[in-house]
VEXFIMAR-595688 format. One line per 10 residues: number of its first residue (from 1); their letters; for each residue y, x, z negated of N, C-alpha, C. Coordinates in steps of 0.05 Angstrom, whole numbers. Last residue first. Example, Ala and Ser with C-alpha at 12.3 -4.5 7.8 and 13.67 -1.06 7.14 Angstrom:
// VEXFIMAR-595688
2 = sa = -45/257/-142/-21/273/-143/1/258/-157 ~ -114/264/-156/-90/246/-156/-66/264/-156
//
This chain:
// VEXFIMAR-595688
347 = xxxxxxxxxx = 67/376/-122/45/387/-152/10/380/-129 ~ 114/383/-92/89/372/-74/69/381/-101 ~ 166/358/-142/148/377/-130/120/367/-112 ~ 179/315/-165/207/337/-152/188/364/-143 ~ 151/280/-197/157/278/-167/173/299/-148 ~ 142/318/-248/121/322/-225/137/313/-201 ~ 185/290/-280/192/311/-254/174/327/-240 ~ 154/247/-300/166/241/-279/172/265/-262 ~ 90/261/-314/124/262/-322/129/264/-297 ~ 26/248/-342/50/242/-317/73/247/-324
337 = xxxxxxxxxx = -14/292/-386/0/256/-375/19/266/-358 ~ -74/318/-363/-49/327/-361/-29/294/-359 ~ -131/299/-404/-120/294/-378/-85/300/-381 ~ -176/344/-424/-153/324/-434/-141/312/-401 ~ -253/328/-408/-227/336/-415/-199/326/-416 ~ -308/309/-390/-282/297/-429/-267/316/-431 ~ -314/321/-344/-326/342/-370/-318/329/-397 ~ -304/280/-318/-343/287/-326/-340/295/-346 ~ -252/279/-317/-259/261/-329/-298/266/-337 ~ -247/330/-294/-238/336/-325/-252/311/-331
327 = xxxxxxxxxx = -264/320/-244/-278/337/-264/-273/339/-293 ~ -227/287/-222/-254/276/-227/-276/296/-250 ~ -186/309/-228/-182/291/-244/-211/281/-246 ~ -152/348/-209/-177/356/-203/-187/326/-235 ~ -97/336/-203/-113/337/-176/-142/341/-180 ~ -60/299/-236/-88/323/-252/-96/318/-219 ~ -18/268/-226/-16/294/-247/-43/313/-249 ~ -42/246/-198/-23/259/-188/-14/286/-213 ~ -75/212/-217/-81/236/-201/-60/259/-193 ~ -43/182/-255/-63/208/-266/-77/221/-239
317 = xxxxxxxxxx = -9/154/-220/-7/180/-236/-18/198/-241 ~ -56/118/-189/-48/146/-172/-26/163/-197 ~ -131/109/-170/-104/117/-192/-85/129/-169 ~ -169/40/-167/-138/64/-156/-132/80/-170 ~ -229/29/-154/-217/29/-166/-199/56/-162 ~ -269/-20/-118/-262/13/-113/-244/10/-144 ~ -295/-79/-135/-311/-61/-119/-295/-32/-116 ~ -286/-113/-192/-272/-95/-169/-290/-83/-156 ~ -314/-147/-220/-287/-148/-216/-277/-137/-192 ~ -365/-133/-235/-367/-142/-212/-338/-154/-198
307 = xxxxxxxxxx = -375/-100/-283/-381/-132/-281/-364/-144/-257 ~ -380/-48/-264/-410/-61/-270/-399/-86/-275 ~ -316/-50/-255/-335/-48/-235/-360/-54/-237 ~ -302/-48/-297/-281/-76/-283/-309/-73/-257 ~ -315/-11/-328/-328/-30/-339/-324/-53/-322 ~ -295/33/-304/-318/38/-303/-336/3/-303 ~ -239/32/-326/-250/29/-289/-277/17/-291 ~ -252/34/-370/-247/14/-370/-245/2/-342 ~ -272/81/-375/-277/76/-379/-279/41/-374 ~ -218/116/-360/-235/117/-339/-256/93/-345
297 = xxxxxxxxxx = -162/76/-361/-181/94/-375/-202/92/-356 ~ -116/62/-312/-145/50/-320/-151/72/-344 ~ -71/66/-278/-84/77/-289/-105/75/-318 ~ -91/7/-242/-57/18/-260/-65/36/-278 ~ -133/-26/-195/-125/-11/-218/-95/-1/-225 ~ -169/-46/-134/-146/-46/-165/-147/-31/-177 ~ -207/-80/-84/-194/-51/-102/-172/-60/-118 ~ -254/-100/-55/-228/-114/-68/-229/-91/-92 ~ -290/-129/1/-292/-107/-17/-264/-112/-32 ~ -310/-201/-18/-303/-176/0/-297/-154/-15
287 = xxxxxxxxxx = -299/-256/-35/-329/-242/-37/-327/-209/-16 ~ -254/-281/-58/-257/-266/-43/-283/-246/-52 ~ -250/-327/-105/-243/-323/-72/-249/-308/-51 ~ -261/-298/-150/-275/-318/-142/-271/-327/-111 ~ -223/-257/-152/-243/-248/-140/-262/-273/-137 ~ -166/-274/-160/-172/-272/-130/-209/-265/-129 ~ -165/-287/-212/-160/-302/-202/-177/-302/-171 ~ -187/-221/-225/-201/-243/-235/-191/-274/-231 ~ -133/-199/-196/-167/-203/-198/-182/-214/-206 ~ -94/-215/-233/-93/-232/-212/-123/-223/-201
277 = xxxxxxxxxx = -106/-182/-286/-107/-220/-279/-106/-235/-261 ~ -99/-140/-269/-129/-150/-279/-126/-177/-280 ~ -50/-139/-245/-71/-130/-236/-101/-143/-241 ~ -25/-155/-305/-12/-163/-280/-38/-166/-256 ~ -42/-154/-355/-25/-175/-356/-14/-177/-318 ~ -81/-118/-355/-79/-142/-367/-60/-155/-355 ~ -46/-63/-331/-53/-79/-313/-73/-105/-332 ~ 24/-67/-327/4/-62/-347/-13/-83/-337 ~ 56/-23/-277/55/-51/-299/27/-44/-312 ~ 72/10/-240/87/0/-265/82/-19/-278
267 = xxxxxxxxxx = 49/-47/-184/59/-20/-196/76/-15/-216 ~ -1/-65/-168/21/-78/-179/38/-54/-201 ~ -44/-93/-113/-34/-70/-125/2/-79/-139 ~ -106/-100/-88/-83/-118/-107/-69/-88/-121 ~ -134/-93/-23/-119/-83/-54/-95/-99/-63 ~ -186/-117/14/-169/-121/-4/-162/-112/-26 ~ -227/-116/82/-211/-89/47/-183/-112/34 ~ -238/-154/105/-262/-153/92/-238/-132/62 ~ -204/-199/157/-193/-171/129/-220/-173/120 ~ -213/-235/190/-228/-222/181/-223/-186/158
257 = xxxxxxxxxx = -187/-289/175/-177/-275/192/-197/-247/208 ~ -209/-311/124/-216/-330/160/-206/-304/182 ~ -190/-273/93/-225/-276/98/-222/-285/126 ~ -140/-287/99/-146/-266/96/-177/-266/106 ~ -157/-353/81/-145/-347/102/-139/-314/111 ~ -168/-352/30/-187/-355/40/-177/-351/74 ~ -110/-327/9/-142/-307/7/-162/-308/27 ~ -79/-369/20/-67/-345/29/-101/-320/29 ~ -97/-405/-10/-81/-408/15/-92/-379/38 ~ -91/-402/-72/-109/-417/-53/-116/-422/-20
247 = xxxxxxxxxx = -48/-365/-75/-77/-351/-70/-91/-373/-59 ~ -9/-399/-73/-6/-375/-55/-39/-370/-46 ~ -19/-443/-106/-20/-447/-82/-23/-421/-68 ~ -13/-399/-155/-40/-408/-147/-40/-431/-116 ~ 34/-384/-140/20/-366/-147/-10/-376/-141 ~ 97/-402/-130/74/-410/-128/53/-399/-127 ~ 126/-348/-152/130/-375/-167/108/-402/-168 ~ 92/-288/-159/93/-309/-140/100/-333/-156 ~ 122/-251/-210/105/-266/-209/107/-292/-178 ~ 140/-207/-260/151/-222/-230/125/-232/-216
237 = xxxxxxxxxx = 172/-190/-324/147/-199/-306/156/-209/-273 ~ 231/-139/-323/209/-162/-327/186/-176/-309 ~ 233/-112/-276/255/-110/-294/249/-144/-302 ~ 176/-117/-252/203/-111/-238/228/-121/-263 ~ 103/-118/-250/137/-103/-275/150/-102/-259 ~ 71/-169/-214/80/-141/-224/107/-138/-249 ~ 32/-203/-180/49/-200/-207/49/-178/-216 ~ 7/-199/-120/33/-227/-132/45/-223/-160 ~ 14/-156/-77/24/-150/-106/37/-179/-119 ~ -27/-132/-22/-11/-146/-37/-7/-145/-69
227 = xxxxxxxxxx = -55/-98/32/-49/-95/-3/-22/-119/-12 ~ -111/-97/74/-82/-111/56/-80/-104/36 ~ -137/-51/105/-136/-61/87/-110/-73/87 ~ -187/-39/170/-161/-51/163/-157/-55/133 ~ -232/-16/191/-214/-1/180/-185/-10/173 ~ -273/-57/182/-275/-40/172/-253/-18/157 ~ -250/-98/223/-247/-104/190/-256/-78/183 ~ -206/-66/271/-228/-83/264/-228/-78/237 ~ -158/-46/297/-172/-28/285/-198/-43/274 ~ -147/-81/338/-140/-54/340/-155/-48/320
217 = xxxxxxxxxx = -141/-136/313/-154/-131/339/-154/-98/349 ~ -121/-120/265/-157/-125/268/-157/-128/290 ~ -64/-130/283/-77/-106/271/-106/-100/273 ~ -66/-185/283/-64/-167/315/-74/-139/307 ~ -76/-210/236/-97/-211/259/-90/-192/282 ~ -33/-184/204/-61/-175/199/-83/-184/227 ~ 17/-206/237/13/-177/230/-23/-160/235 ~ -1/-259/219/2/-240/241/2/-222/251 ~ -9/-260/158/-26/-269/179/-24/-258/200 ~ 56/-250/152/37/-227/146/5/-232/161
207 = xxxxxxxxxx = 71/-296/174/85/-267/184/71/-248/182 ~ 51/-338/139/48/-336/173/52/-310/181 ~ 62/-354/95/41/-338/101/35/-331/127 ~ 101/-388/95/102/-366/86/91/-345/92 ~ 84/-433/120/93/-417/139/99/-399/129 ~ 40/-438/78/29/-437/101/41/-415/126 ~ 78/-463/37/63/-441/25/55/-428/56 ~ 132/-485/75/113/-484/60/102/-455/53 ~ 192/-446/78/187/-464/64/152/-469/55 ~ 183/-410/142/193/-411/117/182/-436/99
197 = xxxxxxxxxx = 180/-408/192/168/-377/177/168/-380/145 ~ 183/-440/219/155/-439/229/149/-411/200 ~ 251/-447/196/232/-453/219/198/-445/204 ~ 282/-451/153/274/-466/156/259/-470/182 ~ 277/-396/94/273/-398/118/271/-431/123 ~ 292/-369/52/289/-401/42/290/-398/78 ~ 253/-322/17/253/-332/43/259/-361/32 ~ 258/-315/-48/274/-291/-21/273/-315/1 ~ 227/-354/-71/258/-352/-73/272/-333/-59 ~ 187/-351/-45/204/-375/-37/233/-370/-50
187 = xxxxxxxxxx = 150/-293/-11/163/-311/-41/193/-317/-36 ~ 134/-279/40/116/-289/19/135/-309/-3 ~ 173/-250/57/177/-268/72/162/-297/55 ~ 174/-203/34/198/-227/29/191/-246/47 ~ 121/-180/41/123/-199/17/158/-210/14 ~ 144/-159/89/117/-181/83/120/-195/63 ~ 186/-111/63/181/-130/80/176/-164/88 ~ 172/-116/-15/179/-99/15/179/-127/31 ~ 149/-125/-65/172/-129/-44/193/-128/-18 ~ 96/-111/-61/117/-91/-75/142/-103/-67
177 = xxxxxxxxxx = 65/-114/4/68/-120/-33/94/-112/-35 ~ 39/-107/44/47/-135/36/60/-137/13 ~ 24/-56/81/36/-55/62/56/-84/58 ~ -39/-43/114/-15/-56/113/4/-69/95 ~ -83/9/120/-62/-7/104/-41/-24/113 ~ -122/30/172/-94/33/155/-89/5/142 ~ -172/84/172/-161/61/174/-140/55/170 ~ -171/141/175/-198/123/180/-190/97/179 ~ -136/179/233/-136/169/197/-168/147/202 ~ -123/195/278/-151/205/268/-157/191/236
167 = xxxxxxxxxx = -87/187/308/-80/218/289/-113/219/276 ~ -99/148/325/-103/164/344/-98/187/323 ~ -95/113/289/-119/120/293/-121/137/310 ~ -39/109/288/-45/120/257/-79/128/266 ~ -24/93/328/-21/116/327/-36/128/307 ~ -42/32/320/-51/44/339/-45/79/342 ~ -9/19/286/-39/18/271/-57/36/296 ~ 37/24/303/38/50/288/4/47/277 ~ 27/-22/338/37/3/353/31/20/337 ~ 24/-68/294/9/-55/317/9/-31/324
157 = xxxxxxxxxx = 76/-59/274/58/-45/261/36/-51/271 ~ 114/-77/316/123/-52/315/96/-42/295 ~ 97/-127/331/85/-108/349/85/-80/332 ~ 116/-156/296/98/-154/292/83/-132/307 ~ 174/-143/308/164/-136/279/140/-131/276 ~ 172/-181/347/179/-149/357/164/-132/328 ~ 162/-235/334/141/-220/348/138/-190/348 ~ 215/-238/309/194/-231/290/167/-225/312 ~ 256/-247/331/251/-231/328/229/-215/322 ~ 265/-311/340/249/-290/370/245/-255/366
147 = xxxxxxxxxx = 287/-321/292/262/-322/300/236/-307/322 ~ 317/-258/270/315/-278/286/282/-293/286 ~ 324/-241/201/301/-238/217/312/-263/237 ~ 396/-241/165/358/-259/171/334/-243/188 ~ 406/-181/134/413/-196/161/381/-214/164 ~ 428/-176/62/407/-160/94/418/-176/114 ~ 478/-142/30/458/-173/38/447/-166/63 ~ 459/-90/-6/468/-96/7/460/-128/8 ~ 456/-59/-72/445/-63/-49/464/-86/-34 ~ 494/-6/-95/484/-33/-101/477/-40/-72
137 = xxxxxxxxxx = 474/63/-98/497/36/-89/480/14/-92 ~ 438/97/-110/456/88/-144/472/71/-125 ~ 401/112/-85/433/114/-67/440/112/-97 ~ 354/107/-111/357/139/-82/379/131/-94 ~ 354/50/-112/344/74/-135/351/97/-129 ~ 404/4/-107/384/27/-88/375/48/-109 ~ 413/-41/-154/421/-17/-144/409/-14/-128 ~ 418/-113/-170/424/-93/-174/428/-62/-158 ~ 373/-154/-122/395/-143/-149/397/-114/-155 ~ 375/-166/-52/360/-155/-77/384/-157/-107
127 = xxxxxxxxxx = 417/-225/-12/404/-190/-25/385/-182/-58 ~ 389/-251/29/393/-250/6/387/-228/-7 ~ 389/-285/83/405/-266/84/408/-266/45 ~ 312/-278/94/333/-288/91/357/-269/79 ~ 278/-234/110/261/-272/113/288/-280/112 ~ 312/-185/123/295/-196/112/289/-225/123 ~ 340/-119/148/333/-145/158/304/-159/131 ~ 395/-77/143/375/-85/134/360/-111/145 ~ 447/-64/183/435/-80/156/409/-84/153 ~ 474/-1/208/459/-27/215/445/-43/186
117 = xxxxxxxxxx = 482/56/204/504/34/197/493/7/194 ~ 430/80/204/451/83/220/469/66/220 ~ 406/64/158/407/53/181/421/54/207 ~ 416/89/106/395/87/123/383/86/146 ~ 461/58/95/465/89/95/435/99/111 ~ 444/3/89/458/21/120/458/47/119 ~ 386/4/61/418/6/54/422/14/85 ~ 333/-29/18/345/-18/36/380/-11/43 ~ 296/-72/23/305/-61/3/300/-28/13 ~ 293/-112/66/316/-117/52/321/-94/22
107 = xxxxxxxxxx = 239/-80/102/259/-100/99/289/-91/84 ~ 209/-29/97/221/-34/74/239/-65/80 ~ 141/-30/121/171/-34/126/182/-51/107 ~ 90/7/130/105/-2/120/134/-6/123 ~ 19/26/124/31/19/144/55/8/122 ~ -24/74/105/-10/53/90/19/49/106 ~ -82/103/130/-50/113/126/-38/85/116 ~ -134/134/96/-124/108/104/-98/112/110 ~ -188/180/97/-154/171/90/-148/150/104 ~ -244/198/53/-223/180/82/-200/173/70
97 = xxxxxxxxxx = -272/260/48/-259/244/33/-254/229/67 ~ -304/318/71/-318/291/56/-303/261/49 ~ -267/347/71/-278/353/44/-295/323/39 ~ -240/342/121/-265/372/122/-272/367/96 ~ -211/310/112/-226/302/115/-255/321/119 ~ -167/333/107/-179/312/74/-195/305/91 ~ -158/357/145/-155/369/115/-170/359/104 ~ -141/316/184/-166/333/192/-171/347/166 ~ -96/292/162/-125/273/163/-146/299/168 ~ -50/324/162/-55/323/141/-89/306/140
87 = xxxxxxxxxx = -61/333/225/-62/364/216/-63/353/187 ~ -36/278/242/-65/289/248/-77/323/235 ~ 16/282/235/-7/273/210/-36/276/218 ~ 23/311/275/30/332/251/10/311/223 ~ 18/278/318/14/297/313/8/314/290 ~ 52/234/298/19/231/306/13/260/299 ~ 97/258/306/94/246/277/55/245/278 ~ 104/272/357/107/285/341/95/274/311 ~ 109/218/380/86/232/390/80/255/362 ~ 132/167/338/131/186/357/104/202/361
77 = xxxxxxxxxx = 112/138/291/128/128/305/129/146/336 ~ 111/138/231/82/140/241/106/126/270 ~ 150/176/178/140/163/202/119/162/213 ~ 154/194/113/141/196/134/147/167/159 ~ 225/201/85/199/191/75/185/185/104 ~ 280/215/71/247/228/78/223/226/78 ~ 297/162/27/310/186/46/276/202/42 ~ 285/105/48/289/120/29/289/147/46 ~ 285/60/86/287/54/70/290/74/43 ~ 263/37/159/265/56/136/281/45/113
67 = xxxxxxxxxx = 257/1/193/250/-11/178/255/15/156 ~ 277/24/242/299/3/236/280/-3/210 ~ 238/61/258/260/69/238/278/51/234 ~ 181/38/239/196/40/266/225/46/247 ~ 139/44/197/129/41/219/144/40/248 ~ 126/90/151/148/78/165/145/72/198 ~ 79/102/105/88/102/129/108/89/145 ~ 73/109/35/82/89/51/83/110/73 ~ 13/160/31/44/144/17/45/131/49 ~ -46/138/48/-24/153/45/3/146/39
57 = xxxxxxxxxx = -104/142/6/-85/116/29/-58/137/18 ~ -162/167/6/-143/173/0/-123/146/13 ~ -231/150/-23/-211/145/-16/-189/148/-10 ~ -255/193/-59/-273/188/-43/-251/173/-17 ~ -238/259/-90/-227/241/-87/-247/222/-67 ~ -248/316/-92/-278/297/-93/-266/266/-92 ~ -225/363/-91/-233/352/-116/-249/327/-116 ~ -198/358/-35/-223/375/-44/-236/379/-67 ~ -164/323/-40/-200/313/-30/-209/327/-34 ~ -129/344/-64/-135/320/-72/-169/313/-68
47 = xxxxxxxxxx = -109/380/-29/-127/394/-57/-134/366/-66 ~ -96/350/20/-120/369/14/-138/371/-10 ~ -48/338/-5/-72/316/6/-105/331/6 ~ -29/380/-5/-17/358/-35/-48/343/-26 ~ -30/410/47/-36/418/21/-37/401/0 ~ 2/366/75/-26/372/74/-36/392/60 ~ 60/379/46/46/352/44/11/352/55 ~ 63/431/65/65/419/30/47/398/26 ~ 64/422/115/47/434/109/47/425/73 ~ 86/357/130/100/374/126/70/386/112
37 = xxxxxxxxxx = 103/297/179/92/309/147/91/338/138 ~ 165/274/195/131/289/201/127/309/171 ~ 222/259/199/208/242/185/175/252/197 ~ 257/301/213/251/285/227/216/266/212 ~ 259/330/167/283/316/171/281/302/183 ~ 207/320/130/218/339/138/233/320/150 ~ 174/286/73/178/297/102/198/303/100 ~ 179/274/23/176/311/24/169/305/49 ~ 171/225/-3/190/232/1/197/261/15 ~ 128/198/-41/139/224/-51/162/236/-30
27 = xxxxxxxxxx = 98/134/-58/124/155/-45/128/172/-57 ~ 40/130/-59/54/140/-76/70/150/-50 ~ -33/99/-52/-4/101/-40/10/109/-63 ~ -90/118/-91/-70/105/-86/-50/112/-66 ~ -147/144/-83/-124/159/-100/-99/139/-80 ~ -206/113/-115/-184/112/-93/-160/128/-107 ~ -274/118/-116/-248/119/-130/-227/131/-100 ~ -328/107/-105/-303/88/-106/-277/82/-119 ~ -358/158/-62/-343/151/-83/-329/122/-85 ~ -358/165/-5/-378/189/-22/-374/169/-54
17 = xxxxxxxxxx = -363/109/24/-352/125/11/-376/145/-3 ~ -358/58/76/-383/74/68/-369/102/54 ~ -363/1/100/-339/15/94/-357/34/74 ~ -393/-52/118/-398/-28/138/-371/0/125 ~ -396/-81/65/-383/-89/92/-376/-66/112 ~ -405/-21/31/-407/-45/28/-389/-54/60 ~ -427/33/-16/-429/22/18/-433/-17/9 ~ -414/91/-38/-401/64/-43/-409/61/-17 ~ -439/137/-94/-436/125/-66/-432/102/-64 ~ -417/145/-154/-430/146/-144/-427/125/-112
7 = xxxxxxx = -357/140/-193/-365/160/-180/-392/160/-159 ~ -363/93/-218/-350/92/-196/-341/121/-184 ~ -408/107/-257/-411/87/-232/-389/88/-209 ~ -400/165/-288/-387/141/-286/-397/124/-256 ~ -421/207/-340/-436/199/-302/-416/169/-311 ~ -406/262/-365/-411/240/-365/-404/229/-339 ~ -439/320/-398/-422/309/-378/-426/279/-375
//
């Protein structure tokens, strides 16, 4: 059998794992009509931890329904929603494992069909390209963000960082990446903002800064993570334009704030060229705990970790395809590959 390092106990900046393997955020979409998680879905989570998973972060959370964005996909918003995710945290957590819930608002990628007729809201009135993946309709042009708006934005993932701990999760995520939200406000060619929110690198960075310090006043550095995504696969490379202003900026100011969890996460891509590069940009910056991966060989997890790259490492295909993924990887067994119509089932 074979003993991998990022199977053995993880304690760093008071954040204390059986493990430092992380089973990633992944939309799957399988709430129930009123956007609460659904027995399937604490079964899906369950068998996860009960295979020894050390980290779970839960698909995206929707933090106020003006920010939705795909059909059924979880709320953290009502009494009810608390509720019922408190029945998927108490699961994964009778097995030893922590769940993180992964706070999130889709902004501008998004549709009225969504919205009860209502547009979308981004940094600026610019729409995405091409389609809605769900809808096959071409996306819409969002509606700016008022200025006097953006406090309300900020409260709204307070409020759900504040439910997400009362359901009992161990910390939450705040979802910067991927395009979403946070990150339009991040890159200059979405936000041509001209107040306090826009233009420099600084006021770029303001929205999500905010977010993250009111959040740490609620849940403190332990149980707070960022995830951001400056270079990923989006129908070619995509890349923060200012990339190294971003990080020069934007990391040591994360730190000043007191984020200690940082995930670089860059989905669909190959992580040389997206993930592993912006780590080894960000990790001279950031002496904190700092997770990654794009389904890694185990081996190659193994190796980002003894040379001091990453402190946790993500999957989430190959978990998703193999729930018992820590054992096949001891024993050198095959690993079941990913197909897509896994998503059409709680697998």
């Amino acid at each position: 059998m074979t003993k991998y390092l990022f199977l053995e106990p993880f304690e760093k900046e008071g954040l204390s794992l059986k493990n430092r393997l992380v089973m990633t955020a992944m939309t799957r979409e399988f709430a129930d009509e009123n956007h609460c998680p659904t027995d399937e879905m604490r079964a899906y989570y369950e068998r996860r931890a009960a295979h020894g998973i050390g980290l779970i972060l839960s698909e995206g959370t929707i933090v106020h329904p003006s920010g939705d964005g795909y059909p059924t996909v979880p709320y953290m918003y009502t009494d009810e929603h608390v509720a019922e995710w408190s029945k998927v945290v108490a699961a994964v957590q009778a097995h030893g494992a922590k769940m993180f819930c992964q706070l999130w608002h889709c902004g501008r990628i998004s549709h009225p069909d969504y919205l009860n007729g209502a547009l979308p809201v981004s940094s600026s009135a610019i729409a995405p390209e091409g389609n809605h993946s769900r809808l096959k309709k071409p996306f819409v042009t969002p509606r700016a963000l008022e200025t006097q708006e953006i406090p309300e934005i900020v409260e709204m993932f307070v409020r759900a960082a504040q439910q997400a701990l009362s359901a009992g999760f161990d910390g939450v995520e705040i979802h910067a990446g991927h395009g979403y939200l946070i990150d339009q406000f991040f890159d200059s060619r979405v936000n041509h903002r001209t107040d306090q929110y826009g233009g420099s690198v600084e006021n770029r960075c303001r929205f999500a800064l905010m977010i993250l310090k009111r959040v740490l006043e609620v849940a403190g550095p332990t149980r707070t993570s960022a995830r951001i995504s400056p270079s990923r696969e989006m129908n070619g490379l995509y890349e923060w334009p200012d990339l190294e202003a971003m990080l020069d900026y934007l990391i040591p100011e994360l730190d000043a704030a007191g984020v200690r969890i940082l995930d670089v996460s860059c989905a669909r891509s190959d992580y040389a060229q997206t993930s592993g590069r912006m780590v080894r940009l960000i990790r001279p910056r950031w002496p904190h705990i700092l997770m990654a991966g794009a389904s890694l060989s185990p081996e190659t997890a193994d190796k980002e970790i003894r040379d001091g790259v990453i402190d946790l490492v993500t999957y989430g295909r190959y978990i998703l395809a193999n729930p018992d993924f820590i054992e096949k990887i001891t024993r050198g067994e095959h690993l079941i590959p990913y197909d897509s119509e896994m998503l059409k089932t709680m697998y």
